[in-house]
FIKEVEX-748981 format. One record per residue: residue number from 0; residue in one letter; x, y, z of N, C-alpha, C, O in turn. Coordinates in steps of 0.02 Angstrom, whole numbers, plus 50000, padded with zeros to 5 digits. Example, Ala and Ser with C-alpha at 12.3 -4.5 7.8 and 13.67 -1.06 7.14 Angstrom:
{0 a {50660 49716 50390} {50615 49775 50390} {50660 49835 50390} {50712 49834 50423}},
{1 s {50642 49888 50354} {50684 49947 50357} {50645 50002 50394} {50670 50057 50402}},
# end
This chain:
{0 x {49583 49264 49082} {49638 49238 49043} {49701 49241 49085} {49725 49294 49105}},
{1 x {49729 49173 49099} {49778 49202 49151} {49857 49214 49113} {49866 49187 49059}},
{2 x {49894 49243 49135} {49952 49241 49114} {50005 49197 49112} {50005 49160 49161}},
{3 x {50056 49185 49066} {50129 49144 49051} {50187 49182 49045} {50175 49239 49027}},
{4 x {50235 49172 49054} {50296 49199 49033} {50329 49169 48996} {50341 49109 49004}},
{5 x {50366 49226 48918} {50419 49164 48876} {50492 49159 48903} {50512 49213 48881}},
{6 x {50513 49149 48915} {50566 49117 48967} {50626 49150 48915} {50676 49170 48945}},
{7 x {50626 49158 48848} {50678 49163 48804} {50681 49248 48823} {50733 49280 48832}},
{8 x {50605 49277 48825} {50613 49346 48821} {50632 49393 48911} {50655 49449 48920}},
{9 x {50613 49350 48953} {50617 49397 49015} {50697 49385 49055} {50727 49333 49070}},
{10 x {50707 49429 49059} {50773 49453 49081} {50761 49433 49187} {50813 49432 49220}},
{11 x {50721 49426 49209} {50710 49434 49284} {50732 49483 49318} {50770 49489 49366}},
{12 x {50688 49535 49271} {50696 49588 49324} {50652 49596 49408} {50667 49619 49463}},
{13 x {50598 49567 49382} {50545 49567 49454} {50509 49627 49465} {50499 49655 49519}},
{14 x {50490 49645 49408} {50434 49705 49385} {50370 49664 49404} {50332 49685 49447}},
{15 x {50358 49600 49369} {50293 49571 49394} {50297 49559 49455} {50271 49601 49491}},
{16 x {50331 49499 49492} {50331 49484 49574} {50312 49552 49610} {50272 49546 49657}},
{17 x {50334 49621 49595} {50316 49656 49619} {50244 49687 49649} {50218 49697 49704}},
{18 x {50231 49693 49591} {50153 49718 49565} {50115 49675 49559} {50061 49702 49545}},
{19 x {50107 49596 49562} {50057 49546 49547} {50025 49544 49647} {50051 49533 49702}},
{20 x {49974 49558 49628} {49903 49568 49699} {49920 49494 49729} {49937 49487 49788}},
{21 x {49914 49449 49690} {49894 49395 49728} {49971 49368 49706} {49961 49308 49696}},
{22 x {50006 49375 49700} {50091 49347 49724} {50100 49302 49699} {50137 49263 49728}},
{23 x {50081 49286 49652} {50079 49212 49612} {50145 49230 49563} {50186 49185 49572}},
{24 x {50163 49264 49531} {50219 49301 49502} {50286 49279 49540} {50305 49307 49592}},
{25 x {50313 49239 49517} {50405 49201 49551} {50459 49224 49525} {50460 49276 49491}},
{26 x {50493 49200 49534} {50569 49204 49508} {50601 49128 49505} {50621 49114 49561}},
{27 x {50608 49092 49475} {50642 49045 49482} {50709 49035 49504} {50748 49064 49467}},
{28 x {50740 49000 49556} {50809 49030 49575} {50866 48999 49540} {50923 49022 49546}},
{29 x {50850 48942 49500} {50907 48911 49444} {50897 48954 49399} {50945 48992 49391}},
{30 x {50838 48967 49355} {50880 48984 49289} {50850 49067 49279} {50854 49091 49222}},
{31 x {50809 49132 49363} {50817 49175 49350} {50771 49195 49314} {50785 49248 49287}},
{32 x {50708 49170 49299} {50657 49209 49262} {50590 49206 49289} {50576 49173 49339}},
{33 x {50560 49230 49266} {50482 49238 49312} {50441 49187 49277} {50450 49178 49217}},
{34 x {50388 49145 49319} {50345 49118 49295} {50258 49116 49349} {50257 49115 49411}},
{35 x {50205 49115 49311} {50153 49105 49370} {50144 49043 49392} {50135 49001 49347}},
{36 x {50143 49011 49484} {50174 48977 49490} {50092 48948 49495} {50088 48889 49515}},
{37 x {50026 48982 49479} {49964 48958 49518} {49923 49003 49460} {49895 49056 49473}},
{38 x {49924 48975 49399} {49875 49006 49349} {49818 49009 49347} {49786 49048 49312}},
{39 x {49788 48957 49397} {49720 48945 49419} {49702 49006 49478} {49643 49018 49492}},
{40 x {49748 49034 49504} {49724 49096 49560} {49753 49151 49539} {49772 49193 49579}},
{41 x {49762 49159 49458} {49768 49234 49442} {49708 49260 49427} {49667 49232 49391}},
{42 x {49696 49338 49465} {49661 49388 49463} {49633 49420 49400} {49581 49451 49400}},
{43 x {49677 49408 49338} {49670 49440 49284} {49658 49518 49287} {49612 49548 49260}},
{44 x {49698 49537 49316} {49708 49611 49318} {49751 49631 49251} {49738 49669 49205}},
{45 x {49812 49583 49266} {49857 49605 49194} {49906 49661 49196} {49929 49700 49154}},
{46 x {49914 49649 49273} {49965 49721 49313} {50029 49683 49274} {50056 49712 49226}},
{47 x {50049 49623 49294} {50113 49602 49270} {50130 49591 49197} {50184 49578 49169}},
{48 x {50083 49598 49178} {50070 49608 49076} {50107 49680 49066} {50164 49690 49045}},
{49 x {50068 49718 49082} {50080 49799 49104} {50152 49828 49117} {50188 49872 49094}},
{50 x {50155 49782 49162} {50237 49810 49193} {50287 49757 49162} {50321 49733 49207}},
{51 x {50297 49740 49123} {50362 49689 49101} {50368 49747 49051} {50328 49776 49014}},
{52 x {50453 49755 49068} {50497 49813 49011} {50505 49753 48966} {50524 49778 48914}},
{53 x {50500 49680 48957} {50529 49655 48880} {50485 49626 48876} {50503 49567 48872}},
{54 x {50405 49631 48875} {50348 49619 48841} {50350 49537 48832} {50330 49507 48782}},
{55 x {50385 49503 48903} {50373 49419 48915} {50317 49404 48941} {50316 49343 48936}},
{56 x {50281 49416 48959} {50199 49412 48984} {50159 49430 48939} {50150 49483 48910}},
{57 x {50120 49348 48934} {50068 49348 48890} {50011 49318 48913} {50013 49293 48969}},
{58 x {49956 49316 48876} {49880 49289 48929} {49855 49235 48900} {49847 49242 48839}},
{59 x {49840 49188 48920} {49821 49139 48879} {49721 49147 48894} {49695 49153 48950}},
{60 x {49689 49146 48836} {49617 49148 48822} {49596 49098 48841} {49635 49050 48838}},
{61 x {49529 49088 48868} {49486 49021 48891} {49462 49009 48817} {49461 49053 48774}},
{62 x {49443 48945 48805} {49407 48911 48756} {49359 48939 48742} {49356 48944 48680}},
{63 x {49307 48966 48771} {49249 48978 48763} {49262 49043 48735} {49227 49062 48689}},
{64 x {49314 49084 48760} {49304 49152 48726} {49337 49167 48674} {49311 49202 48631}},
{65 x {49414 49139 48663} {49459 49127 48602} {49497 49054 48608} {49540 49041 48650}},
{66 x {49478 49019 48570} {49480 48961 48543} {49575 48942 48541} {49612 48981 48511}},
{67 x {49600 48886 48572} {49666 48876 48546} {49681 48905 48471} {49647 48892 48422}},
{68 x {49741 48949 48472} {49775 48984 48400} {49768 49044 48406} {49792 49072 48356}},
{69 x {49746 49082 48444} {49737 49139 48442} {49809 49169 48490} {49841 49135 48530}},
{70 x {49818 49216 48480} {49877 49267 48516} {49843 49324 48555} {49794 49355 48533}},
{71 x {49873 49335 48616} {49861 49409 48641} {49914 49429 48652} {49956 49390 48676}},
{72 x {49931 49496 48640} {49996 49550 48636} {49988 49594 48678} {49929 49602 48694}},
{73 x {50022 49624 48702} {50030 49697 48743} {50085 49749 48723} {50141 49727 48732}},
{74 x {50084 49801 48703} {50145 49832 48705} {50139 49915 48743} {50104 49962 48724}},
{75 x {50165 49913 48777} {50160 49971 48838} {50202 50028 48816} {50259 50020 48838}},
{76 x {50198 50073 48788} {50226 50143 48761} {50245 50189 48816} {50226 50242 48791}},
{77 x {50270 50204 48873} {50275 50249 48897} {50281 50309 48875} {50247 50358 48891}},
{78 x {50355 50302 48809} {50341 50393 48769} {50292 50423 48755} {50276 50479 48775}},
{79 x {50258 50380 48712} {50188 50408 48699} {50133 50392 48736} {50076 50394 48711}},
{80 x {50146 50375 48801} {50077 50377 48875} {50034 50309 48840} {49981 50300 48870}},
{81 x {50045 50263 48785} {49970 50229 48787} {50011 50132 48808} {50067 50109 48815}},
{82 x {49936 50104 48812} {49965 50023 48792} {49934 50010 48743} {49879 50035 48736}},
{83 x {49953 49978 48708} {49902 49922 48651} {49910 49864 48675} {49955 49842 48711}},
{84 x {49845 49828 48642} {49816 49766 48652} {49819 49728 48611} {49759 49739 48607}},
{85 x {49833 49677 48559} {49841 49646 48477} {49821 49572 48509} {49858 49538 48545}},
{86 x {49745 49552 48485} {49735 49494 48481} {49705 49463 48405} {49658 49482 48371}},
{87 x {49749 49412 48397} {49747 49382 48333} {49707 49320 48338} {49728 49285 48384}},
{88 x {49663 49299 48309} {49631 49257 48301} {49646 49201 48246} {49679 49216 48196}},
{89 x {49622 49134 48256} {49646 49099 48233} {49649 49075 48156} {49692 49041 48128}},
{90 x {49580 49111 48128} {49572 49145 48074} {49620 49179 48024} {49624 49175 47962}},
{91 x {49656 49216 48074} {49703 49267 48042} {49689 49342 48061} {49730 49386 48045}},
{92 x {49619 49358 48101} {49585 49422 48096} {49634 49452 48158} {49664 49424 48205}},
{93 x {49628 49514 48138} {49687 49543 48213} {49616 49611 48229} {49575 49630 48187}},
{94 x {49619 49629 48278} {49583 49673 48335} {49636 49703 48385} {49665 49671 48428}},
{95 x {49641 49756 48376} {49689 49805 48409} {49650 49857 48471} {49592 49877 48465}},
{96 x {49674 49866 48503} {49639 49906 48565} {49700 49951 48580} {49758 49934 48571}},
{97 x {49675 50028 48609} {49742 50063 48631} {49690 50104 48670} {49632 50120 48661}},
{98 x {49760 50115 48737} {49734 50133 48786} {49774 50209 48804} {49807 50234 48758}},
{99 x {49773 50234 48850} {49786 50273 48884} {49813 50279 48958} {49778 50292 49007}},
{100 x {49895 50266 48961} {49926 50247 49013} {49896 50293 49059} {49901 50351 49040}},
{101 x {49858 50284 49130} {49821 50333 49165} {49880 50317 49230} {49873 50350 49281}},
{102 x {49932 50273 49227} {49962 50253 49315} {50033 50291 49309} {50050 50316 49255}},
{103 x {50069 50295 49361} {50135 50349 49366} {50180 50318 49320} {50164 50261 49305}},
{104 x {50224 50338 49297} {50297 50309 49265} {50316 50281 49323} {50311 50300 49381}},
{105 x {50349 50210 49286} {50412 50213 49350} {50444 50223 49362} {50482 50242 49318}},
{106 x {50468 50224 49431} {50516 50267 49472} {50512 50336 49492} {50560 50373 49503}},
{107 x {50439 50352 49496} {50405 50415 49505} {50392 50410 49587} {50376 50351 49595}},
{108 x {50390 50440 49647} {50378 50443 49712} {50289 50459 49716} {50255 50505 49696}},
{109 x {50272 50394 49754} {50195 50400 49765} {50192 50433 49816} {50221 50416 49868}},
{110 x {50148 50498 49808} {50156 50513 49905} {50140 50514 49963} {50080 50502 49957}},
{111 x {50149 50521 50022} {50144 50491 50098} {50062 50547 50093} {50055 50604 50071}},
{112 x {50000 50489 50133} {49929 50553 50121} {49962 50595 50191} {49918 50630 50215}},
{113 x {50010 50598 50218} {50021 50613 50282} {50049 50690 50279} {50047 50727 50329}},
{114 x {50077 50712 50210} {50116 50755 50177} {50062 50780 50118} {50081 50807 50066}},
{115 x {50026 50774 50126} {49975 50799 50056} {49898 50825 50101} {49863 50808 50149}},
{116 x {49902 50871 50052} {49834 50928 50094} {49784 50878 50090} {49780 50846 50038}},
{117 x {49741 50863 50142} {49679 50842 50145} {49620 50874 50113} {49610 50934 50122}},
{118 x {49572 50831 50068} {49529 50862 50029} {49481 50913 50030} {49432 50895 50061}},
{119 x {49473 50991 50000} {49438 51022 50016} {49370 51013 50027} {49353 50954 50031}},
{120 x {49317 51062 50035} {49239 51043 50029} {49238 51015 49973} {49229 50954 49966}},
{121 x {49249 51072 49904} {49235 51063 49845} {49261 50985 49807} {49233 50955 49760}},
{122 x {49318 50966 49843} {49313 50913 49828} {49279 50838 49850} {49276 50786 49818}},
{123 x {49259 50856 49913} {49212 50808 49949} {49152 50814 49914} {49113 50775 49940}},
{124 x {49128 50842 49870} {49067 50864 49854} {49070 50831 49798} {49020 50805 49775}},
{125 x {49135 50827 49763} {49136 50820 49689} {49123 50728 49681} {49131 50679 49718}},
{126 x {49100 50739 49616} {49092 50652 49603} {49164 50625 49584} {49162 50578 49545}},
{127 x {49221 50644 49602} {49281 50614 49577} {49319 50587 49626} {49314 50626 49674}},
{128 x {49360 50534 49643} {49398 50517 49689} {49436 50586 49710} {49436 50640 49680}},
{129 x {49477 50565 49784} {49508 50612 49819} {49576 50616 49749} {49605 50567 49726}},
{130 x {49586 50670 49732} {49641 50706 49676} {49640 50655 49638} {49695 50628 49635}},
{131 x {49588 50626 49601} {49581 50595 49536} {49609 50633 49489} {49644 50595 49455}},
{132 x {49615 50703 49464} {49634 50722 49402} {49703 50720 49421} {49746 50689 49388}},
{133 x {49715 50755 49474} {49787 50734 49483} {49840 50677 49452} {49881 50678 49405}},
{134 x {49824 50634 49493} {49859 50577 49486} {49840 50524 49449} {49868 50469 49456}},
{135 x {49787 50536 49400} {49795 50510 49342} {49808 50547 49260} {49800 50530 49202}},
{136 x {49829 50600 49295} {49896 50638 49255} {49808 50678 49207} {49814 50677 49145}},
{137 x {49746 50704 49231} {49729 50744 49199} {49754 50822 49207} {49752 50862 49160}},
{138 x {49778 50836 49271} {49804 50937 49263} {49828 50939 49242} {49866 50982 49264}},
{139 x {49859 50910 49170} {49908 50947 49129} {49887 50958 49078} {49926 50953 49031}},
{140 x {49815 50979 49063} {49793 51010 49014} {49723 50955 48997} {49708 50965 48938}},
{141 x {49681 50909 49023} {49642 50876 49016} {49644 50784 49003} {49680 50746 49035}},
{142 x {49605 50765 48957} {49602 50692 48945} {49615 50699 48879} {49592 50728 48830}},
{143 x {49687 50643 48903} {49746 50623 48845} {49687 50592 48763} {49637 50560 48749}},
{144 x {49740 50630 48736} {49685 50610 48646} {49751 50578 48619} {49807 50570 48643}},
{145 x {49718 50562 48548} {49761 50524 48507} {49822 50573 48479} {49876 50557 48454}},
{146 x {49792 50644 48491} {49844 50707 48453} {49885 50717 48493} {49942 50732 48479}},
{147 x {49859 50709 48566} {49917 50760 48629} {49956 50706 48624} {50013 50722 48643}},
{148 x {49951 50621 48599} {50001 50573 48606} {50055 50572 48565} {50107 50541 48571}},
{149 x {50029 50623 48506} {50096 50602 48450} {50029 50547 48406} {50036 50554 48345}},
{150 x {49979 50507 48420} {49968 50484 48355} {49902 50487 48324} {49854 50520 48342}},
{151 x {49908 50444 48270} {49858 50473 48203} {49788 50406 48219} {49806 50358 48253}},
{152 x {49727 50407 48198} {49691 50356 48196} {49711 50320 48140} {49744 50328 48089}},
{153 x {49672 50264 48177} {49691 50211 48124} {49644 50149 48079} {49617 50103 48110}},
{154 x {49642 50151 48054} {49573 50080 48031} {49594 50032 48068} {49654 50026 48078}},
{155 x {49551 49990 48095} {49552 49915 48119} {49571 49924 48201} {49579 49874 48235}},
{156 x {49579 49997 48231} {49615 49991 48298} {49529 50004 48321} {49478 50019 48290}},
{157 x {49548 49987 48405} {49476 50005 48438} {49507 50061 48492} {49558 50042 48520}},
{158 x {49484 50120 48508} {49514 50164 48540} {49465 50170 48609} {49480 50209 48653}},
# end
């Protein structure tokens, strides 16, 4: 599903241009807002969905999987660590997904491997990437739940 931008909502900051892999993510230089300039060679990663602070990136669905009328939403919570997902169907039916922000805040310093201890045995041994719990923010007490977030379950969400 590749992505669009609503032109009314993005401010051009260049949160996507940043973060989009394959650079398709612009700036327009008249009127200052981001658009994908090559929708046919997006990745569908959904990094630039992710990172827009005014929630102007949206994905448009193939036919085959959601039918013209349908909506997909994103809304990225930093306070409370999660994203949600809200796709509405054309029906009317809505399907909610929430996730678990696992990547740094921004404006957090990623750091140089040049300055960071090289991995012990125990961790060469281990089935987990080099400081996986680390840096996807598990040492601070385990894997983020709906309670350590601040929220409650819900009917109709998919967790």
């Amino acid at each position: 599903m590749p992505t669009f931008v609503y032109m009314t909502r993005c401010d051009g900051c260049g949160h996507c241009v940043d973060i989009c892999p394959s650079d398709i993510m612009h700036i327009d230089k008249t009127y200052r807002r981001a658009y994908n300039i090559e929708p046919n060679m997006c990745w569908e990663c959904y990094s630039c969905v992710k990172a827009c602070p005014q929630n102007a990136i949206d994905v448009r669905g193939y036919a085959d999987f959601a039918p013209l009328g349908h909506s997909v939403r994103v809304l990225r919570e930093e306070e409370k660590g999660t994203i949600s997902w809200k796709i509405k169907f054309r029906d009317g039916t809505e399907k909610s997904f929430l996730s678990p922000i696992t990547t740094k805040p921004w404006g957090r310093d990623i750091p140089k491997l040049k300055d960071v201890d090289g991995p012990s045995q125990e961790m060469r041994d281990s089935q987990l990437l080099y400081n996986e719990p680390k840096y996807i923010r598990f040492d601070d007490g385990g894997v983020h739940t709906l309670e350590s977030n601040g929220l409650k379950f819900k009917q109709g969400v998919v967790y």
